[in-house]
Structures are given as structure tokens and as C-alpha cells.
C-alpha positions, 0 to 999 in steps of 0.5 A, a space after each residue: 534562386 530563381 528571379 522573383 517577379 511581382 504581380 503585374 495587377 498591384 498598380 500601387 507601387 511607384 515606378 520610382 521605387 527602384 530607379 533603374 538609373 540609380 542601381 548601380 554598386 553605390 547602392 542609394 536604395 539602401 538604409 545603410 553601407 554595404 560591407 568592404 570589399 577586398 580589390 586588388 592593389 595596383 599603387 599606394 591607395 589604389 585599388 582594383 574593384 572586385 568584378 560583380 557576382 555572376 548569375 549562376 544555374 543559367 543554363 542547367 537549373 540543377 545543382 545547389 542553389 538557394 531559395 526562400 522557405 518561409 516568410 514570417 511577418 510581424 505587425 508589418 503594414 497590413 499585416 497584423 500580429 504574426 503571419 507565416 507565409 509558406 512554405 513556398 515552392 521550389 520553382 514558381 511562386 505567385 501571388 493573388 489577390 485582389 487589389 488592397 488584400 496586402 499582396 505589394 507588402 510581401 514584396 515590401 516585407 522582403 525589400 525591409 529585410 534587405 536594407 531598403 530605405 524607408 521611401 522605397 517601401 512607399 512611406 516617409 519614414 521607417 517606423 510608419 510600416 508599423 501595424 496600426 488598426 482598430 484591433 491593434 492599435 498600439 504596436 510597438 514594433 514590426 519584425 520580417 523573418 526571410 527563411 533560407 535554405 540550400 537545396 540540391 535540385 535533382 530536376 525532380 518534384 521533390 525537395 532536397 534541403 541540404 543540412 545545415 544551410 538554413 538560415 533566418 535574416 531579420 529585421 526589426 523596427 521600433 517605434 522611435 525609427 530605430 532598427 536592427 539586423 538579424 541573423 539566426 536571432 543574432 543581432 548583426 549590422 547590414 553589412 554583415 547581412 550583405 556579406 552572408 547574402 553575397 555568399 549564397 548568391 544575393 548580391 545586394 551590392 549590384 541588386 540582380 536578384 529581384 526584378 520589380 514592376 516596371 523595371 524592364 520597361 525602364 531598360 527598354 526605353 534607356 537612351 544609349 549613353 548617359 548625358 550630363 543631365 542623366 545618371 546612367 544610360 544603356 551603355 553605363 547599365 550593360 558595363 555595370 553588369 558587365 563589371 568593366 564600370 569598375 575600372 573607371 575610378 582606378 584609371 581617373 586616379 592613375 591619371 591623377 598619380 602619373 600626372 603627380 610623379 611627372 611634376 615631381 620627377 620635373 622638380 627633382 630634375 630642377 632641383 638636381 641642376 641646381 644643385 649641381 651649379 652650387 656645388 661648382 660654384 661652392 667649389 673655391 669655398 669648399 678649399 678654404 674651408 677645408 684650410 679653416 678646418 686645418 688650422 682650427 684642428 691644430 688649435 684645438 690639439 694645442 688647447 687640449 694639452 693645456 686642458 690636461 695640464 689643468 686637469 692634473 694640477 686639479 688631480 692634486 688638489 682633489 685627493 686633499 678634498 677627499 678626507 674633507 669629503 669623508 668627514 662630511 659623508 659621516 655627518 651625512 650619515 647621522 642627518 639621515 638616520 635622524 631624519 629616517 626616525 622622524 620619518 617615521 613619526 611623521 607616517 604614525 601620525 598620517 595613519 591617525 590623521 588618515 583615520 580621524 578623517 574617515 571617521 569625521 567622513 562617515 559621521 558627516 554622511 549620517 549627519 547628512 542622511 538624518 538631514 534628507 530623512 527631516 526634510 522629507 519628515 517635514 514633507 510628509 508632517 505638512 501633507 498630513 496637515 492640510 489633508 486632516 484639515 480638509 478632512 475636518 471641513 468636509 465632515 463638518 459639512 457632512 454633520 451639517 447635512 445629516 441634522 437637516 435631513 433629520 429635520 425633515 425626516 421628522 416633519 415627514 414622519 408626523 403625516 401618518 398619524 393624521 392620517 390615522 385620526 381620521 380613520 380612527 372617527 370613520 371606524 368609532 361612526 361604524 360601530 356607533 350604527 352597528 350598535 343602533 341597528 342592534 338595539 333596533 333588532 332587540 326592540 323588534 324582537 321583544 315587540 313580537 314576543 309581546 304581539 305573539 302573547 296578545 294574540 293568544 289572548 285577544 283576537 280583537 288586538 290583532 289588527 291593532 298588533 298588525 297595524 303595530 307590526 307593519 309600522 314596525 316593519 316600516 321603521 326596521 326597514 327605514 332603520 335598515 336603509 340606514 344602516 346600509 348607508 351609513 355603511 357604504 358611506 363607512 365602506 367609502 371613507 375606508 376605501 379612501 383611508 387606505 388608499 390615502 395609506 397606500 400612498 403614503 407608505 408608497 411616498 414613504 418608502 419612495 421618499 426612503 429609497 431615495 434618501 438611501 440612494 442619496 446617502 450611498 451616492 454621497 458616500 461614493 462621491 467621499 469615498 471617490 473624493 478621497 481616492 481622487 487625490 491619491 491617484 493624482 498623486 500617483 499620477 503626477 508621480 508616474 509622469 514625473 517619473 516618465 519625464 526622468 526617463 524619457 530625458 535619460 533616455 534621450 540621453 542614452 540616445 544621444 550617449 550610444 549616437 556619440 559613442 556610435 559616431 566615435 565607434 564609426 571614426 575608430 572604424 573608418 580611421 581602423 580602416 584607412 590605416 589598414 588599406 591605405 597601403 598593402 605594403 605597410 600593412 604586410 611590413 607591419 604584420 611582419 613587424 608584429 609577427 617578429 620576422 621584421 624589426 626596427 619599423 615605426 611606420 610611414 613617415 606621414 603616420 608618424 606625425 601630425 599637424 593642424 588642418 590649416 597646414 595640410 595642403 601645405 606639408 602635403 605638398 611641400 614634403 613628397 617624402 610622407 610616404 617613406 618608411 622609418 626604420 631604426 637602422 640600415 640593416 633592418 631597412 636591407 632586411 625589409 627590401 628583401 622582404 618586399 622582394 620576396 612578397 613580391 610587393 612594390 619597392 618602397 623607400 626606407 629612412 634609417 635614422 642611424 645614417 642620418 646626420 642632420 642638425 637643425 636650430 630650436 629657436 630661430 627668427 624668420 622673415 616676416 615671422 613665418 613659421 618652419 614647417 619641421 616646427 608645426 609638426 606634432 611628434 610623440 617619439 623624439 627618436 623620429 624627429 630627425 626623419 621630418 628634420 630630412 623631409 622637411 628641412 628649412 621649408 617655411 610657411 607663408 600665407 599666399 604667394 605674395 608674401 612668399 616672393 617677398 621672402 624669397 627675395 631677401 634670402 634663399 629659403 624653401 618656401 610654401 603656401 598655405 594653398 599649395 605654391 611651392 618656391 624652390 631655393 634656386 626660384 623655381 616655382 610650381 602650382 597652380 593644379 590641384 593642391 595635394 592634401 591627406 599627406 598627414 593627418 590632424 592626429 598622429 596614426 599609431 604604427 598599428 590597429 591593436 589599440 584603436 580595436 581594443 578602443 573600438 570592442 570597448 565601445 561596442 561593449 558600452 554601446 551594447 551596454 547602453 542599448 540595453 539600459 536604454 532597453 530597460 528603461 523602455 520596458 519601464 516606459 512601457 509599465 508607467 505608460 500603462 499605469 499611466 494610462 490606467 490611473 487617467 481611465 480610472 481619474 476619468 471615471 471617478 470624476 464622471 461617477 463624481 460629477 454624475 453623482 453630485 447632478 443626482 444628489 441635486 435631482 434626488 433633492 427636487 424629488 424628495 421635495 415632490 415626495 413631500 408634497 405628495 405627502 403633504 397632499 395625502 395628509 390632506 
């Protein structure tokens, strides 16, 4: 795929996101370990690096190679919910935008996918690149989807997808800073990922597949070879892509392993001289006790015909035991067959016994479950208690209130009809004048029937009638004046009586309308005082509840950790064992494929010794690295198949030509220890093997003590720092002590079992992941409830408190209320 180079304008990453001086296959950028790469094997543990992959399509852009389809991206950084972005184009891709609009995140989204830690994406720690704002305040997680495919580029505009060849990797973060690897939503490990990329061309291992912000100016302004205080200079750089950096390591070690072999062959040498001058000298020894072994033949001949005598005598005497025998043989018998028949008995009365016990089992758990089941009903009996107590206190205050209302209820009730008294006298003056002004007309009216006859009659009375009708006039007029004042002052008084009533019905139905606020909020503040308690309940149990499986979670954390750390030593230890040697891996794979037979394995494998012993036996013991097999033939056998392999030579130990016999208890100088004795060996057939290595070498804990030793007595002797003093005094040290000829526990002859051991714990860690899955969906729901009954806790208790203020200030206006009532009564 083509180069991706970022933006120039994003000034916002850090020139040290990508250190040009710490690119190199370590891969220090990176979350996790790249997979295993297969080398070439040059001697023992050894091995050749495989060179680096080469860029490809450097100079004819056609043919098959990868690109990027699409990116999807999840609750990542600035990125919130999901975002698909592409499909992107075959050959140039850019990306605008102004400063902040997100544009370093895609390339940051791309560096998650691909392993980088945490501080190359500009954050202190992996769970930070999780989306946060104010519309998504609470994501739990973030997920990137790279989309790949193969195209088979013809050099034209279109796009030619090969079948097949799409895939998806991704990565996904939680908010506890734990993530994993996908591949086609498979969850997979980052080594897994490094090998898929490797394969299509993106070697994460030597990181030439993308180019950021600033690195080319890093390799310009490179010094020309590294110096101690540098990590890598031009030099270093130009070799590691080369590939020539690789072979740095295997020569260090060869130089190490030829300096090794000539001090061994300079001890071999030492000791063979030696040898030979003790055989010289062991000469005149050698003759007399060959003439010792002579005589003490002979004795042992003559003894043997005396033994062969006895042994006859004996033949006589045993053939007169043998009817004693018979007879006790038949006595045997009949002891047996009682002994059977109480057999028996006794099985009869175990199947009872076993019985009566799983009876008395099962009666003791229901005695133990009513037990538990009166416990909680004693709970539940003292809960009741102290609630319908509580309950009994608030309703009696309750009552209390409700007479107390009541009394001023009735005090308010009486105003209304002192009101009416005065209206009722207003009403009874109206009618008192309107009857007057009536009885004023009627007079008038029978006064001028009267005049109307006079008239008729006597002229001369007219005036009279006149001067009579005129005063009368006066007087109705008079009267009239009267009247319209006693009814304005009437009209007055009515007015002020209704609106007195008005105001009243007004301070009545206000004096109401807040007594049936009061009563509702009272109502509320029980009904909220009642559900208050049983939500904090709730609530305590959530949090209970919460706390348990945060605990078991952290448990489970720990548990997958400890079991992921023993699943890595299996692994590791998986590992050594199957690349420490190519030769006994390709021995053991024939032995398991049935074409070798008689192989238990290396020599150091086989055995195993406490840590504080390493240095020593590793030193002391150069054969470790000899194979055991059972017989000669079948080390002949597994020459030839080195041979044929055309795999190095190898040295075998066969355990039936071996004739060496060594002491179980035996007292050394200042009571060091043999090092045949500290070995721990699980098959007794291969004890001879180390008896061979090892010998009568002992142990002492410094040189000192070793010369001491020495000096009393001709022994082999090691330090637990790595001196080694030979029998014939030559001693050797001083370098570099040898350690790892045998481990702490002994290595089996194959990796069937530690697999099988490694599969069931990644079945249990798999298992654990989801319980610890389970359990966090749990999390979630009590959270939430969690959350739900405080937001709801907290409104209760400010409805409850807003309610009780306004219980109080509903008080202070009932109160106004009645003094205004008080006053329209006035």
C-alpha cells in the first residue's frame, strides 16, 4: 500500500511520538510483543534473525498489493458515537480541516489499531482516548475498525477488489484500561495481528509502513554513528533497514560460545594429562590388585562348594517341613473362608451405616435451612416492629393536627353570619321606609279625594284646599327627600354589605384553597416519607450489592492476571523447550512420530536443582547438554538420523553401557554437599546419567573453603559462584559464570502436556473474561438503578423539604387569611 503521510498543518503532535532512535525491531512504541519469528539455527540456542520485509511495487505501482477501504470509529477521542470514514481512494488520500476539527485522530485511531501505547497517542493512559462530552458523557468504551483489502491495480481509475482478501482489524478499549485485538470480530492477541499485517506487506516489527510529522527531519539531522549517549545514529538506522543489524546479536554469542569451548577443551586437555600421569603411576597398583582379585576368586569358589553343601543338608531337612506346611495350609484355609463370611457381615452393616449417615446429612441441612429461614423471619418480625411503630407516632400526630385544623375551621365558619345580622337590619330600615312612603301616598291620595268634592261644593274652601294641597305637596316632597335618602343611605350600607360578603367568600375560598394545598402537600411529604425508606433500602442494597461485585470483580481481575501470568510462563516455558535446540526438537518429534525409540531427552531437561545451585552445576557439569537414551543402538540410530537431517552431531549417553556406582550416605569435609545429591530426578532409570556427568563434584560456598577441601583430600570441587578446582589442582575462573544448564523444575521430554495445561487455561481465562463480562453488565444495570433511586431519593427529599417550607408559609397565610376575615366581620 502506498506511504501515509500526515497533514503538515496538525502542529499538535509531539516530535516524540515516534523516536526515530527507538524504531528499530524491539519495538518500544508498541502496547504489546510482537509474534515469534522463525531464524535460522547456526549452534544450540543460537539463531540467525530472519532479514526485514522489503518494500514492494517500488518501481512498477501495478499488481497486487493492499490498501485501506474504510475506517470505522467508535467513541474515539473527539470522535463521538460511530463515524465511518471513506471509502478512501486507491492512490492519494488527504486529509483538511482546520486546526482542532479531529484531523490528528485519524492517524491516532490507525496508531490504536496498531499497537501503539498510550503516550504515542498523546495521552497518560489507554482508557483517556474514550469519548467524553457533554452529549455523551458516559462512554464505556472506544472501538477503531481498519478495513483492508487486496486490489489488483491495472494502472487504471478503477478499482479492482480481489475476492476474498478483505479484512477488518480492531481494537477495543474499556473503561478499567483493559483492551483487545480483533480480527474479522474474532478476538485475537497483538501478536496475531502483527503476523496477519506481516503477511500483506505492514510490518509493524521494523515500522516502514507509515511516516509521520517530523520523522524525516529526525533522519536528516542523525549523527553519523551512534555514541554511548545515543540510541541509534545514521549508521545504525541505514543497517537496520538494510537487515545487516541482525547478525550483531549472533556473532556476540558466537564469540561468547567459541570462547566457552576453548576454556573446555583447555580443561579437557588438563585433565587427560592428568590422567594419563595417574594411570602411569596407578601402574604397580593395577598388578597387585589383579593378584588380590586372583586370590579373592579362588576364595570365593572354595566358599561356594561349602555353601552347596549346606544347601543340600537343607534340601533334606525342608521335605520333612513340607506335610508340616500342608497341615498349616489347610488350617489356612478354613481361617480364610471364616474370615470371608465376616467379610461379609461387616459390608452389610457399612451399606446401613453409610445410609443412616446420608440420612442424618439430609435431616441436619433442613435442620440448618429452617435455622437460616427463622433468622430472617426474626429480621423481617423486628423490621415490621419498628416500622408500624413509626407508623402509629406519625398518624397520631396526624390526628392531632386534623382537631386543631378543625378548631379554626369553626372559628372561621361563625364570621359569615355576623355578617348577615347586619344586613338583615339594613334590609328590615329599607322596608320600615318603603312602608312609610306608602302610607304618605295613600293619605295623599284620600286628602285629594276629599279637596276634589269640597271643591264641587264650595268654592270658597278652595283656597283653603289650596293653601292644604301646597303644604301637603311640601310635606310628600319633604317626605320624598326622605325617602331617596334613607334609600341611598340603604344603597350604601348594601354596597358595603356585599362587598363585606365578597370578601369574605373571597378569604373564604382562598382560606380553603390553601388548606386543601396544605392537606395534599401533607399527603405528599407521607406518601414521600413513606417511599423514601424503602428506596434507601433499595438503595443500600444496590450498593451492597455493588460493592460484592466490584470486589468479585477485582477478584476475577486478579484471578485472569495470575492465571494470564501462568498462561505466559507455560507459554514462555512452551517456548524454550521447543526452540532452545532444533536438534532435540527434530529428535523429539521423531521420537513422538515413532521413527526413534529409547529418547528421554537432554540431559539438563531431565533434572533439576534449586536456583542457588545454577551457576554451579552449570559450570561444573559440561555434559547437560548430552542426550539420554535407553541403549546404544537407539543412540546409533539417532546419529544417523542427524545425518540424514543433516542436523549437527550430537552427543548420546546410553544407560546400558554405563557401569558406575555411587554411595547413598556418605560424610564430606566440612559437610558440603555432593552435587549428584542436589539434583531432583523424577525417573530413577536416569540417575545413572547425572551419577556420569556429574561424579563425586562437590559444593562449597567460596574459594576458600574450596582450597581447604582441596588440600585434605583429592576431590572435584565447585563454587557456588562458578570456581571450579580440578582433582589434579588446576583450577579455572574468574569470567563469566555459566548459569541456565538446569532449571529450578524439571522440563518434560515434551510440550504435549504444558499445551494441553496452556488450552485449559486459556479455556478458564476465556471463561473468567466472560463471568467478569457478566458481572459488568450487572455493574451497569445497578449502577444505573443506582443512579435512578439517588435522582429519585434526591427529588423526594427536595419535594419533601420544599413542601415542609410551604406547610409553614401556608400556616403565616391562613393566619393573614383570618385577620382579614377578622376585619370584614368588623
Amino acid at each position: 500500500m502506498p506511504r501515509i503521510r500526515k497533514n503538515q498543518d496538525s502542529s499538535l503532535i509531539d516530535d516524540n511520538r515516534l523516536s526515530i532512535g527507538k524504531r528499530n525491531s524491539i519495538g518500544n512504541d508498541f502496547e504489546e510483543q510482537f509474534h515469534e519469528e522463525c531464524g535460522t539455527q547456526i549452534i544450540d540456542d543460537i539463531y540467525m534473525p530472519p532479514p526485514p520485509l522489503q518494500p514492494q511495487n517500488l518501481d512498477d505501482q501495478t499488481g497486487e498489493r493492499l490498501i485501506i477501504e474504510t475506517i470505522g470509529i467508535t467513541n474515539f477521542k473527539s470522535f463521538g458515537g460511530y463515524s465511518l470514514l471513506g471509502p478512501f481512494y486507491k492512490s492519494f488520500n488527504s486529509i483538511v480541516g482546520p486546526n482542532g476539527s479531529g484531523k490528528s485522530n485519524v492517524i491516532d485511531s490507525m496508531l490504536f489499531v496498531f499497537g501503539y501505547r498510550a503516550q504515542k497517542l498523546r495521552c497518560t493512559k489507554i482508557s483517556s482516548i474514550i469519548h467524553n462530552s457533554e452529549l455523551l458523557p458516559d462512554c464505556q468504551f472506544a472501538q477503531v475498525d481498519v478495513n483492508f483489502a487486496m486490489i489488483d491495480d491495472k494502472g487504471d481509475e478503477n478499482v479492482h477488489i480481489i475476492d476474498g482478501t478483505r479484512f477488518t482489524v480492531s481494537r477495543v478499549v474499556s473503561k478499567d484500561n483493559s483492551s483487545h485485538y480483533m480480527i474479522d470480530n474474532r478476538k485475537v492477541l497483538f501478536k496475531d495481528v502483527s503476523k496477519k499485517l506481516q503477511e500483506v506487506g505492514i510490518d509493524l516489527r521494523y515500522n516502514r509502513f507509515l511516516i509521520l510529522q517530523g520523522e524525516v527531519e529526525q533522519i536528516s539531522l542523525m549523527k553519523p554513528k551512534a555514541d554511548p549517549n545515543s540510541d541509534i545514529g545514521m549508521l545504525e538506522y541505514l543497517e537496520d533497514i538494510i537487515g545487516t543489524s541482525r547478525y550483531k546479536e549472533p556473532i556476540d554469542k558466537l564469540a561468547v560460545k567459541y570462547n566457552e569451548f576453548n576454556e573446555q577443551r583447555t580443561q579437557y586437555v588438563l585433565r587427560a594429562n592428568f590422567a594419563q600421569k595417574e594411570m602411569k603411576s596407578s601402574e604397580k597398583a593395577k598388578n597387585e590388585a589383579i593378584q588380590a582379585l586372583v586370590l579373592e576368586n579362588k576364595i570365593k569358589i572354595e566358599k561356594a562348594k561349602i555353601v552347596q553343601y549346606h544347601r543340600y543338608n537343607l534340601a533334606k531337612k525342608m521335605q520333612k517341613h513340607e506335610e508340616e506346611y500342608a497341615i498349616f495350609e489347610r488350617k489356612i484355609k478354613d481361617l480364610n473362608d471364616e474370615e470371608e463370611t465376616i467379610g461379609l457381615e461387616k459390608a452389610t452393616l457399612d451399606e446401613e451405616e453409610k445410609a443412616k449417615t446420608v440420612q442424618f446429612a439430609e435431616i441436619k441441612k433442613d435442620a440448618e435451612k429452617l435455622r437460616i429461614k427463622f433468622q430472617e423471619c426474626n429480621k423481617n418480625d423486628l423490621y415490621f416492629n419498628q416500622r408500624r411503630k413509626s407508623t402509629k407516632d406519625k398518624l397520631k400526630k396526624l390526628k392531632n393536627k386534623i382537631v386543631e385544623d378543625q378548631k379554626k375551621l369553626d372559628e372561621w365558619s361563625d364570621m359569615p353570619s355576623q355578617n348577615d345580622e347586619l344586613i338583615e337590619k339594613l334590609e328590615q330600615s329599607k322596608t320600615e321606609m318603603e312602608s312609610e312612603i306608602k302610607q304618605i301616598e295613600v293619605k295623599m291620595n284620600e286628602e285629594t279625594a276629599i279637596a276634589q268634592k269640597a271643591c264641587s261644593d264650595l268654592i270658597q274652601q278652595r283656597d283653603q284646599l289650596n293653601l292644604e294641597s301646597i303644604q301637603f305637596k311640601d310635606m310628600q316632597s319633604s317626605k320624598l327627600d326622605q325617602m331617596n335618602e334613607a334609600y341611598n343611605q340603604y344603597m350604601v350600607y348594601k354596597q358595603q354589605a356585599d362587598s363585606t360578603k365578597d370578601k369574605y367568600e373571597q378569604h373564604q375560598n382562598r382560606f380553603q384553597q390553601i388548606q386543601d394545598e396544605t392537606n395534599e402537600k401533607n399527603r405528599m411529604v407521607e406518601k414521600y416519607e413513606q417511599e423514601i425508606p424503602v428506596d434507601q433500602s433499595k438503595l443500600k442494597k444496590f450498593q451492597q450489592k455493588f460493592q460484592t461485585l466490584e470486589q468479585k470483580r477485582i477478584d476475577l481481575t486478579e484471578m485472569i492476571n495470575h492465571k494470564a501470568t501462568e498462561l505466559l510462563d507455560i507459554r514462555q516455558s512452551v517456548k524454550k523447550v521447543q526452540s532452545r535446540d532444533a536438534i532435540r526438537n527434530a529428535l523429539m518429534d521423531a521420537k513422538h512420530k515413532g521413527s526413534l525409540e529409547g529418547i528421554y531427552g537432554r540431559l539438563g531437561d531431565l533434572g533439576a536443582i534449586d536456583k542457588k545451585y545454577d551457576v554451579a552445576v552449570s559450570t561444573a557439569c559440561g555434559r547437560l547438554k548430552n542426550f539420554v537414551v535407553d541403549t546404544i543402538d537407539n543412540a546409533q540410530k539417532c546419529v544417523e538420523f542427524l545425518k540424514q537431517n543433516q542436523l549437527p552431531p550430537a552427543t548420546f549417553i546410553a544407560l546400558d553401557k554405563l557401569r558406575v556406582r555411587w554411595e547413598e550416605s556418605v560424610s564430606y569435609p566440612e559437610r558440603v554437599s555432593r552435587l549428584f545429591d542436589l539434583v531432583r530426578i523424577n525417573d530413577e532409570q536416569i540417575r545413572p546419567a547425572f551419577y556420569y556427568a556429574l561424579g563425586e563434584t562437590l559444593v562449597a560456598q567460596d574459594i576458600d573453603q574450596a582450597r581447604r577441601i582441596t588440600r585434605q583430600n583429592r576431590y572435584r570441587v565447585v563454587t557456588l559462584s562458578g570456581d571450579l578446582i580440578e582433582m589434579d589442582g588446576a583450577m579455572t575462573g574468574g569470567g563469566r559464570p555459566k548459569s541456565g544448564g538446569m532449571g529450578q523444575s524439571i522440563t518434560e521430554t515434551g510440550s504435549e502436556e504444558s499445551e494441553e495445561k496452556a488450552v485449559i487455561l486459556e479455556n478458564e481465562i476465556e471463561s473468567l473474561k466472560a463471568e467478569r463480562q457478566n458481572i459488568d453488565n450487572e455493574i451497569d444495570n445497578i449502577r444505573n438503578n443506582i443512579t435512578h433511586l439517588e435522582r429519585d431519593l434526591k427529588f423526594m427529599e427536595e419535594k419533601v423539604n420544599s413542601f415542609q417550607l410551604d406547610i409553614k408559609e401556608s400556616a403565616n397565610r391562613l393566619k393573614l387569611v383570618q385577620e382579614n376575615i377578622e376585619t370584614a366581620k368588623d
